[in-house]
Structures are given as C-alpha cells and as structure tokens.
MARRO-962842 format. One record per residue: x, y, z of N, C-alpha, C, O in turn; residue in three letters; chain. Coordinates in Angstrom, 1 decimal, padded with zeros to 4 digits. Layout:
<nodes>
(node (X,Y,Z),(X,Y,Z),(X,Y,Z),(X,Y,Z),ALA,A),
...
</nodes>
This chain:
<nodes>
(node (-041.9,105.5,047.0),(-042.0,105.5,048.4),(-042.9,106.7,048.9),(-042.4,107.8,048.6),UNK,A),
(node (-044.2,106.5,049.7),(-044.8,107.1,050.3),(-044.5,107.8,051.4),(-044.9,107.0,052.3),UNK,A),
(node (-044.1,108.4,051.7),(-044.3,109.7,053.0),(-045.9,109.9,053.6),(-046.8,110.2,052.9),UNK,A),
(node (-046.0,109.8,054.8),(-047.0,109.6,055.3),(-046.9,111.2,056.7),(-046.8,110.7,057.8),UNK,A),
(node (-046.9,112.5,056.9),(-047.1,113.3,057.2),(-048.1,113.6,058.1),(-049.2,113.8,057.7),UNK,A),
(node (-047.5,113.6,059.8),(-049.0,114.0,060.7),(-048.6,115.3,061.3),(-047.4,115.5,061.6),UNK,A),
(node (-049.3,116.1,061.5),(-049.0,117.1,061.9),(-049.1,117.4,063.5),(-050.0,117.1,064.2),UNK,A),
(node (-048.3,117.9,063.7),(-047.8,117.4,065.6),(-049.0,118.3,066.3),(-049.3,119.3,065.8),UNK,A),
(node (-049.6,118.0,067.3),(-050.3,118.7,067.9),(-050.4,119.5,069.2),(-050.4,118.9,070.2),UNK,A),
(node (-050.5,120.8,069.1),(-049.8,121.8,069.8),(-050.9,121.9,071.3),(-050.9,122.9,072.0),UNK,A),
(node (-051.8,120.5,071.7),(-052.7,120.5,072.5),(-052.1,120.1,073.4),(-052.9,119.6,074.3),UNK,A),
(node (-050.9,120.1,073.8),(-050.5,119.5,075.0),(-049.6,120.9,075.6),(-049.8,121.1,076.8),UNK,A),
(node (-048.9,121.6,075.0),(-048.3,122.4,075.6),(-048.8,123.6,075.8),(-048.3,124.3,076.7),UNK,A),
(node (-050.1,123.9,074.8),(-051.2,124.8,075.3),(-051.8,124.4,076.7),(-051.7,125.2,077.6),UNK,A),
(node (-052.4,123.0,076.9),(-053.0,122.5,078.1),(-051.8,122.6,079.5),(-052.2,122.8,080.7),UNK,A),
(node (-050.5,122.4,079.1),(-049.3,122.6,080.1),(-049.5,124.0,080.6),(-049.5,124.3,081.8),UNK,A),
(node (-049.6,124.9,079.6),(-049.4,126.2,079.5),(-050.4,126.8,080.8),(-050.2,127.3,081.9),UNK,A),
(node (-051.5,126.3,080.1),(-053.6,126.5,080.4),(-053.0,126.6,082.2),(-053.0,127.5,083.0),UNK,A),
(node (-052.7,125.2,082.0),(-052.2,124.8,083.7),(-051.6,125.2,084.7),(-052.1,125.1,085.9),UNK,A),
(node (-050.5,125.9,084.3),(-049.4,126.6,085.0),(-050.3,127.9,085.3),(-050.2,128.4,086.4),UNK,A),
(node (-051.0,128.6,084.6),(-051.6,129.9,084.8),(-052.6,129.5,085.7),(-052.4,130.1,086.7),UNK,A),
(node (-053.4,128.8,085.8),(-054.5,128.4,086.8),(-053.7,128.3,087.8),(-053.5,129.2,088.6),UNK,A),
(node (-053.0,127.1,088.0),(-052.4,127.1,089.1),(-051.7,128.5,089.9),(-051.9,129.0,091.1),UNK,A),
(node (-050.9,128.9,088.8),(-050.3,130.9,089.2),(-051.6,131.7,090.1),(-051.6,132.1,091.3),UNK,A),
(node (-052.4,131.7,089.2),(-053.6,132.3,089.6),(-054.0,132.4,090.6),(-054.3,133.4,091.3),UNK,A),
(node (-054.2,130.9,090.8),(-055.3,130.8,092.4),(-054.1,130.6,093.6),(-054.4,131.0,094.8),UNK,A),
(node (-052.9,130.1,093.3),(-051.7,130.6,094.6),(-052.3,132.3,094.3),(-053.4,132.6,094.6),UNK,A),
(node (-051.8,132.9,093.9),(-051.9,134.3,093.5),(-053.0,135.1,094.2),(-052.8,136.2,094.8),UNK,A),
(node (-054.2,134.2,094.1),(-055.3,135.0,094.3),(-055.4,134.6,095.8),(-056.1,135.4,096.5),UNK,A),
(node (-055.0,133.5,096.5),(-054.9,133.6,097.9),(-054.0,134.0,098.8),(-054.2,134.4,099.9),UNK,A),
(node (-053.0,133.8,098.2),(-051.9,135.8,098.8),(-052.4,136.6,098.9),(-051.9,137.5,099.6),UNK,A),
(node (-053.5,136.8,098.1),(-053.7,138.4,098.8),(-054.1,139.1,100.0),(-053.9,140.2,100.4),UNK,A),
(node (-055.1,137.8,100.6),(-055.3,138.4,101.9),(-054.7,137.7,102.6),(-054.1,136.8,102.3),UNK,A),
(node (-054.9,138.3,104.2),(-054.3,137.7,105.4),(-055.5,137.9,106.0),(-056.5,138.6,105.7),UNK,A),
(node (-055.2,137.0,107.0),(-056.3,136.8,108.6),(-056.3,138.0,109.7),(-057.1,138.4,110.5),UNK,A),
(node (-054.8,138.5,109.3),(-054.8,139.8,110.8),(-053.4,140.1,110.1),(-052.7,139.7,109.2),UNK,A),
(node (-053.1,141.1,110.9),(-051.8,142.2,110.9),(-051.4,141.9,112.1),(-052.1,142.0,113.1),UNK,A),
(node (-049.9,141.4,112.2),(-049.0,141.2,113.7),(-048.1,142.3,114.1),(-047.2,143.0,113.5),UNK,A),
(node (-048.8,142.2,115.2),(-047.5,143.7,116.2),(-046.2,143.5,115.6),(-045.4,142.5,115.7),UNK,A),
(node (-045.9,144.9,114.8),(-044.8,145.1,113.9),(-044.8,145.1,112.4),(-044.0,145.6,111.6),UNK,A),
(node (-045.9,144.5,112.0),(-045.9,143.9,110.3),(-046.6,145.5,110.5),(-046.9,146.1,111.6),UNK,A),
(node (-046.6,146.0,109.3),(-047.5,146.6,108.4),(-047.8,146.3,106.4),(-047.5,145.3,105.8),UNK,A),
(node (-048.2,147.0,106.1),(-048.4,146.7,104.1),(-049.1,148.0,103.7),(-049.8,148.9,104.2),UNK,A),
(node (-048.4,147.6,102.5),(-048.3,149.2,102.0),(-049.6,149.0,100.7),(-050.2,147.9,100.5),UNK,A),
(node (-049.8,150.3,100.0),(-050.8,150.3,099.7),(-050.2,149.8,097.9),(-051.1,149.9,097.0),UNK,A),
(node (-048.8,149.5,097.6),(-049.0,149.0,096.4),(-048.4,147.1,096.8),(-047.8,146.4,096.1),UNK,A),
(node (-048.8,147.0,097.7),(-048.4,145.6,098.4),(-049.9,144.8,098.5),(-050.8,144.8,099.3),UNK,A),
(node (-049.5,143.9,096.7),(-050.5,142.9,096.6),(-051.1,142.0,098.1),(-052.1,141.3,098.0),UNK,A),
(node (-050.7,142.2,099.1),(-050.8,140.9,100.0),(-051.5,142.1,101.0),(-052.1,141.6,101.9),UNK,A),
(node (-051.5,142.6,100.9),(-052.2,144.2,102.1),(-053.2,144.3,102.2),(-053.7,145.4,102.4),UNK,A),
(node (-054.0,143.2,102.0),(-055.5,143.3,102.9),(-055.7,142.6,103.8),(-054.9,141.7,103.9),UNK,A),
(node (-056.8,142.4,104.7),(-057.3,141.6,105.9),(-058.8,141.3,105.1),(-059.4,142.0,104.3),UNK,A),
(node (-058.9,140.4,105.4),(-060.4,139.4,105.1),(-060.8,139.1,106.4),(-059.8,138.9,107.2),UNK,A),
(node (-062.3,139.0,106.9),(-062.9,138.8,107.6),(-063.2,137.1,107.7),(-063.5,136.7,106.6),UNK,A),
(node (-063.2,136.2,108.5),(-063.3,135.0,108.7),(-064.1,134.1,108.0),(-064.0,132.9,108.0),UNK,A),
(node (-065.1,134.8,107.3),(-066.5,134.2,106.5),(-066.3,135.1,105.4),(-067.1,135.0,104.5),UNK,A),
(node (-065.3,136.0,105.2),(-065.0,136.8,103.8),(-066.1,137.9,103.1),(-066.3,138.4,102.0),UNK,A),
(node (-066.8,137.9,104.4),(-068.1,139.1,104.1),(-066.9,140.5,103.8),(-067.1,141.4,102.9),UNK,A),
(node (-065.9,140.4,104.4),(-065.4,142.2,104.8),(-063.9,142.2,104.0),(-063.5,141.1,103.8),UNK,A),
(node (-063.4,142.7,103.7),(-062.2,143.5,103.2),(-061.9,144.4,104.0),(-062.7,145.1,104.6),UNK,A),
(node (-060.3,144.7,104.1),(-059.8,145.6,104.6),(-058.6,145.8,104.0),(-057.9,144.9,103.6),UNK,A),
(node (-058.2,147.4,103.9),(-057.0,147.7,102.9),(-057.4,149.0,101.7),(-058.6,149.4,101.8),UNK,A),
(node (-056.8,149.2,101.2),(-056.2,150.5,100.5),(-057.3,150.5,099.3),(-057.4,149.7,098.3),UNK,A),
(node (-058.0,151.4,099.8),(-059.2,151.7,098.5),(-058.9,153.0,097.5),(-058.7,154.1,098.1),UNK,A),
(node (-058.8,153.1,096.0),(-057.9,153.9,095.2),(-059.7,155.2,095.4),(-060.9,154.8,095.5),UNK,A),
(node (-059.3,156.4,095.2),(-060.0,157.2,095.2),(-059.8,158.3,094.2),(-060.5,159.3,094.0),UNK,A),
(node (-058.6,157.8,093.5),(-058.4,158.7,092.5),(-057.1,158.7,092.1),(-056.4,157.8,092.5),UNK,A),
(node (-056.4,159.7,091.2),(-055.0,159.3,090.7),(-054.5,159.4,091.8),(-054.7,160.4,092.4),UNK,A),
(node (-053.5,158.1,092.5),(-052.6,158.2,093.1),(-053.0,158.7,095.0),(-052.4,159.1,096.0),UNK,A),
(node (-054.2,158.6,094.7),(-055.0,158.9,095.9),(-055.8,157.8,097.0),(-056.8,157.4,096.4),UNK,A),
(node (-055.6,157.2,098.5),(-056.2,155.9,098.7),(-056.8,156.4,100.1),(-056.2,157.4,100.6),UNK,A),
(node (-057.8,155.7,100.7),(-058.4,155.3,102.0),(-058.3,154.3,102.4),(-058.7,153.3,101.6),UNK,A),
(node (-057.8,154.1,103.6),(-057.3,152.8,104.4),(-059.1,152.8,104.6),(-059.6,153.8,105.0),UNK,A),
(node (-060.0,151.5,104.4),(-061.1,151.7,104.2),(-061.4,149.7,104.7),(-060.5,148.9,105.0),UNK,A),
(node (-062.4,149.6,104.6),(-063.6,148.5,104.7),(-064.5,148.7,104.4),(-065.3,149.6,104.7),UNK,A),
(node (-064.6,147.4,103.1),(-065.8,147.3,102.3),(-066.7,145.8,102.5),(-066.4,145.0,103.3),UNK,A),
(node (-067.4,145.9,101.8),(-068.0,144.4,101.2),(-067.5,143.8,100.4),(-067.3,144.4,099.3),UNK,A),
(node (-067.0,142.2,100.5),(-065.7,142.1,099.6),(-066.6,141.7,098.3),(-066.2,142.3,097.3),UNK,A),
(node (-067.6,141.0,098.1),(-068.4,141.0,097.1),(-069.4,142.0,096.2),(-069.9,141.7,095.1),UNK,A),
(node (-069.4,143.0,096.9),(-070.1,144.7,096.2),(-069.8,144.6,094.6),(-068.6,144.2,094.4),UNK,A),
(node (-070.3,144.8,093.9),(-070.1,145.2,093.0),(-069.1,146.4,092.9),(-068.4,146.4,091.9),UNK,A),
(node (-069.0,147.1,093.3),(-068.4,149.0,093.6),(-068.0,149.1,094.8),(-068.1,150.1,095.5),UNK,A),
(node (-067.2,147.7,095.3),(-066.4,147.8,096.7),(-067.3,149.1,098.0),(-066.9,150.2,098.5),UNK,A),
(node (-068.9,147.9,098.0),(-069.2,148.9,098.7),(-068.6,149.6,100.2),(-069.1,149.1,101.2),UNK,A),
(node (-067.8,150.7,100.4),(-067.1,150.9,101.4),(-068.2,151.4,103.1),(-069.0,152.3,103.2),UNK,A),
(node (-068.0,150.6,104.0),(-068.7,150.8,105.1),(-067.7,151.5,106.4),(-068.4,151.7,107.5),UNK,A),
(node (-066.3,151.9,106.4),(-065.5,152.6,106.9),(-064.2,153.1,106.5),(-063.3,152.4,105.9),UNK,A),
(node (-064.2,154.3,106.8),(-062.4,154.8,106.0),(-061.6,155.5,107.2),(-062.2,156.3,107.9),UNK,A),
(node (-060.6,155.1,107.2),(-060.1,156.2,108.4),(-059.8,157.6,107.8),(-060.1,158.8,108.1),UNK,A),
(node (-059.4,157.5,107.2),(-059.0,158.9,106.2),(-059.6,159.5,105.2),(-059.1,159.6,104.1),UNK,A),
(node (-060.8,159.9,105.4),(-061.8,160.6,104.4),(-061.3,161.6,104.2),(-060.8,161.5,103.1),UNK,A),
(node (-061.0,162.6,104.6),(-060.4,164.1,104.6),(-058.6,164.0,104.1),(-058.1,164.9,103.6),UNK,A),
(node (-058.1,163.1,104.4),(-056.9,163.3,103.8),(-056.4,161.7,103.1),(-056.0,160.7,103.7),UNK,A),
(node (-056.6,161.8,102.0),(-056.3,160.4,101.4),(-054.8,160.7,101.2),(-054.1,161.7,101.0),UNK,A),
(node (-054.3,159.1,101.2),(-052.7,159.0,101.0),(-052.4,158.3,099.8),(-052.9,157.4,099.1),UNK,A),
(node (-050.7,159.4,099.7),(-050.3,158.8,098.2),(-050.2,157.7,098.3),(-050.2,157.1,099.4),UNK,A),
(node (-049.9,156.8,096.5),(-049.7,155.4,096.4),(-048.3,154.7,096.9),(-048.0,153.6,097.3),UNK,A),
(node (-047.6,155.6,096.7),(-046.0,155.0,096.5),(-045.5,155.1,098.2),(-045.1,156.2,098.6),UNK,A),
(node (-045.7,154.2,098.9),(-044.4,154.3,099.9),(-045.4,154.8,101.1),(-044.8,155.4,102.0),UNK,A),
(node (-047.2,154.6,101.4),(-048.2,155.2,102.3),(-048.2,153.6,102.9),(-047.9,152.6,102.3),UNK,A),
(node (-048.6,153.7,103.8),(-048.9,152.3,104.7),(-049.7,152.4,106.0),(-050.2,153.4,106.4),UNK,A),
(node (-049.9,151.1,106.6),(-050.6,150.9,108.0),(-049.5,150.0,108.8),(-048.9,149.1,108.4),UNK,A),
(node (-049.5,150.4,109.8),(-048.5,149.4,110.3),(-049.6,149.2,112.0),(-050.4,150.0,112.4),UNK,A),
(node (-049.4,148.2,112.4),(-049.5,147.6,114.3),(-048.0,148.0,114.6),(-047.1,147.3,114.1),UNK,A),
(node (-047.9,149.0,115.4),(-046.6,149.3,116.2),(-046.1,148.5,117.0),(-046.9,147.7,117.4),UNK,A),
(node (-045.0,148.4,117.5),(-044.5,147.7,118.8),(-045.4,147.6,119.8),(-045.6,146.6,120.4),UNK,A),
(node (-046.1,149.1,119.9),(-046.6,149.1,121.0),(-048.5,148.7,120.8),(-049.5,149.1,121.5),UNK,A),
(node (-048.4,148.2,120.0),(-049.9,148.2,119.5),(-050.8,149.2,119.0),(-051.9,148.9,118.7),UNK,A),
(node (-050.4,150.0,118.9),(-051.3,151.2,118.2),(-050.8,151.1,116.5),(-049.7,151.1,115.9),UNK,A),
(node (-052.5,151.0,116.0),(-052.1,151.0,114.8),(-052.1,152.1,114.0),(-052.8,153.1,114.3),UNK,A),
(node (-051.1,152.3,112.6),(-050.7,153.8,112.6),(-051.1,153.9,111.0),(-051.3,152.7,110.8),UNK,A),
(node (-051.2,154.5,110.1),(-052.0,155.0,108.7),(-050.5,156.1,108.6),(-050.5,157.2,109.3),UNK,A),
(node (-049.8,156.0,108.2),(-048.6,157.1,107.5),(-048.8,157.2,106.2),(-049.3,156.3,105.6),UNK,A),
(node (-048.3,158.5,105.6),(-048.6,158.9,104.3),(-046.9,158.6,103.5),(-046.0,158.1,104.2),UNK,A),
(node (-046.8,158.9,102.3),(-045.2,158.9,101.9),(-044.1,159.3,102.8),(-043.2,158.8,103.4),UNK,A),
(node (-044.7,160.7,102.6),(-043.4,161.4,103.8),(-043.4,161.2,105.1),(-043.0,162.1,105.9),UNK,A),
(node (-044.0,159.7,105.6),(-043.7,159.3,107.2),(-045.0,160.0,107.9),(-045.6,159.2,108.7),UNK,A),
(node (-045.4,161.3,107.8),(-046.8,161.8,108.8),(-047.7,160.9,108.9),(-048.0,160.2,108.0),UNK,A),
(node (-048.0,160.8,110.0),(-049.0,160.3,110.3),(-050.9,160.7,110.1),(-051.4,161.8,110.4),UNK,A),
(node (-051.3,159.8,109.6),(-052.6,160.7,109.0),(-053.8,160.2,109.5),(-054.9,160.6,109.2),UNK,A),
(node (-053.5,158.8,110.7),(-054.3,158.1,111.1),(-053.8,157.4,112.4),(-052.7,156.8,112.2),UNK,A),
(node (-054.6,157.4,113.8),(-053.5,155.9,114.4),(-055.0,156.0,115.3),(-055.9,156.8,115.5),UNK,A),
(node (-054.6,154.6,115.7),(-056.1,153.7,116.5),(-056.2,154.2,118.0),(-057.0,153.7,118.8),UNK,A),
(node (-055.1,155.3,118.4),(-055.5,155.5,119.6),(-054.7,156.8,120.0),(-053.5,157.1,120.0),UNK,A),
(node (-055.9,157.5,120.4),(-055.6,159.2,120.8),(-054.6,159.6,121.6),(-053.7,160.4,121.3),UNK,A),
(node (-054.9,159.0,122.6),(-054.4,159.1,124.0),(-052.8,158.6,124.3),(-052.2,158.0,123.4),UNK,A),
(node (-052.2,158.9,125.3),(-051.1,158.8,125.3),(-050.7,157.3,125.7),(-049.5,157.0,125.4),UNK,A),
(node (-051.3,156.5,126.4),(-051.5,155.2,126.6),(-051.5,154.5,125.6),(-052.5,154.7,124.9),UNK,A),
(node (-050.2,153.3,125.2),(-050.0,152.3,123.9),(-051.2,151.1,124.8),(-051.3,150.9,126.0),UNK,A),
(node (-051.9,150.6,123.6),(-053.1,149.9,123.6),(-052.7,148.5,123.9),(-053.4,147.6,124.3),UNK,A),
(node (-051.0,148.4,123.5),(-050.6,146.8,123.5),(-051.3,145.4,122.8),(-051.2,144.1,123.0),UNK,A),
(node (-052.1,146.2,122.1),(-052.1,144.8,121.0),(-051.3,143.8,120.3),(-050.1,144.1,120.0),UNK,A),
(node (-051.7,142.3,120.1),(-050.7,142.1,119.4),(-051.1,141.7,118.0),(-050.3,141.2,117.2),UNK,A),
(node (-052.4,141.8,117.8),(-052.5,141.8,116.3),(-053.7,142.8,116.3),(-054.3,143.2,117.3),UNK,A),
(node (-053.9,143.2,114.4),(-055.5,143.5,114.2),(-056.3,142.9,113.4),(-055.9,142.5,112.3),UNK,A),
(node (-057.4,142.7,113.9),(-058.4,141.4,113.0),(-059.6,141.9,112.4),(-060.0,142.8,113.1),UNK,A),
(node (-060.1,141.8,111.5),(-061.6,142.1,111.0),(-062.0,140.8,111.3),(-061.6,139.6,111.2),UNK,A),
(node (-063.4,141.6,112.1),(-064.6,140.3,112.0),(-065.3,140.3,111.6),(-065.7,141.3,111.0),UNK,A),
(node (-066.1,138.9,111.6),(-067.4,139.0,110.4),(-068.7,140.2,110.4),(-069.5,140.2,109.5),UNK,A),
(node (-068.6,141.3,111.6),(-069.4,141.8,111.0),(-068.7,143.2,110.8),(-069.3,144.3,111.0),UNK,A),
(node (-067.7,143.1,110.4),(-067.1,144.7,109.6),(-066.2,145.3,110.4),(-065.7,146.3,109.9),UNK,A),
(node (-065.7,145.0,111.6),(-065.5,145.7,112.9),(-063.9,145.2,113.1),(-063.6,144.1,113.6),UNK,A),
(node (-062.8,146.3,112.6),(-061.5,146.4,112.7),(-061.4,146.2,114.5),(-061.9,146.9,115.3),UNK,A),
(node (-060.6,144.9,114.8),(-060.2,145.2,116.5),(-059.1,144.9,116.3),(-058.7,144.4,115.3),UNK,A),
(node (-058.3,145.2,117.5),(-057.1,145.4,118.3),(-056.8,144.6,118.9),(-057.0,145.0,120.1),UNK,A),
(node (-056.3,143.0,119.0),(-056.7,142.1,120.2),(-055.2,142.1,121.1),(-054.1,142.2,120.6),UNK,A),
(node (-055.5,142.0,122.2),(-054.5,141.8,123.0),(-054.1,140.3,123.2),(-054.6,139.4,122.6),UNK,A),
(node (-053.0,140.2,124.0),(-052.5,138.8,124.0),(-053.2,138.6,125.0),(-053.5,139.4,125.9),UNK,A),
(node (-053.8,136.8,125.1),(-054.2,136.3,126.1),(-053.5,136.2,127.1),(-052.3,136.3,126.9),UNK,A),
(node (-053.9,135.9,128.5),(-052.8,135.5,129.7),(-053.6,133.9,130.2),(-053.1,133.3,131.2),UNK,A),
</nodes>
C-alpha cells in the first residue's frame, strides 16, 4: 500500500497574514492626521494622531523632534525629503516629549505647553480670547483660527 504525501501549503496563511498588515497599515496611516483641531481638543507630541494636514496635503502640522527628547510645534512640507520646516512657534525653547502639547482653549486661543504645564507658546498676546472654534492649515502653509459662522 502506497502513501501518497503532499505537503500542505503555507501560502494561504502567509497571504491572510500579508493582508491583515496592509489593511493595519493604511487604517493606521490615515489616523494620523486630522483636518483641524476643535475648541477644547488638543494632542500631544507622543500622540500618533497629532497632526493637521492641509486640504491638498501640501502642509503638515505637529511636533517636529529636534533632538533627544526635544520638539517644535512646526509646519513643514509633508513630502520634503528632510520635513522641510517653513514655521515653528518655539525655536528658542523646544518642548519635552513626554506629556508637552497644543491645545485650542475654551476660549479659542491656541496654547503650546511644555511637561510642567508652562506655557511656551499661545496664538494670542493680548488679553482678548480670539473665540475660535477650530484650527485649520491651508493649502498654502498658513495655521488659522476660524471662528464660528453666524
């Protein structure tokens, strides 16, 4: 009596496998940005989802590393080779990684805090809240503050 032996082939659960990670991937890779920041939201700078994209995806916005443990809330070119950066709020004082963020306040002013809560950046000098209710990058590089329509 012959025995006739095929050897099972492992092409289907590699291809399952293949699958599941592409799919991971590209959900994955379109979390990461958002369209705008809502009065109240902020994202921190080890918060995969913490950038703004520009409408046509020319611009980036979000936490550029500058060194160990070191970041500028910045805007680049999202396709640069070397994230070419075209604004930083914080050139002179970069913020740690762990627990630094941007938030849109209640009152619309948007705020750059470092770990220990200081503030090291916010979108408006003056003592008058701006009342924004989100912040947007547009296509041509330019962080705004939009108010609510009436």
């Amino acid at each position: 009596m012959a025995y006739h032996q095929t050897a099972s082939s492992p092409k289907c659960p590699c291809f399952l496998i293949l699958l599941v990670i592409t799919v991971f991937c590209c959900c994955f890779a379109t979390a990461k940005t958002q369209k705008s920041l809502e009065r109240g939201a902020s994202f921190s700078v080890e918060d995969d989802s913490g950038f703004l994209t520009s409408p046509d995806k020319s611009f980036t916005c979000g936490f550029y590393g500058v060194g160990t443990n070191a970041y500028w809330f910045s805007i680049w070119f999202t396709n640069s080779e070397n994230k070419t950066l075209v604004w930083m709020a914080n050139r002179d004082r970069p913020v740690n990684a762990l627990g630094s963020r941007v938030s849109l306040s209640r009152d619309g002013t948007m705020v750059l805090t470092d770990v220990d809560g200081k503030i090291v950046w916010e979108s408006s000098t003056n003592s008058t809240p701006t009342g924004a209710e989100r912040a947007e990058l547009l296509n041509s590089g330019n962080l705004v503050l939009k108010k609510p329509t009436r």
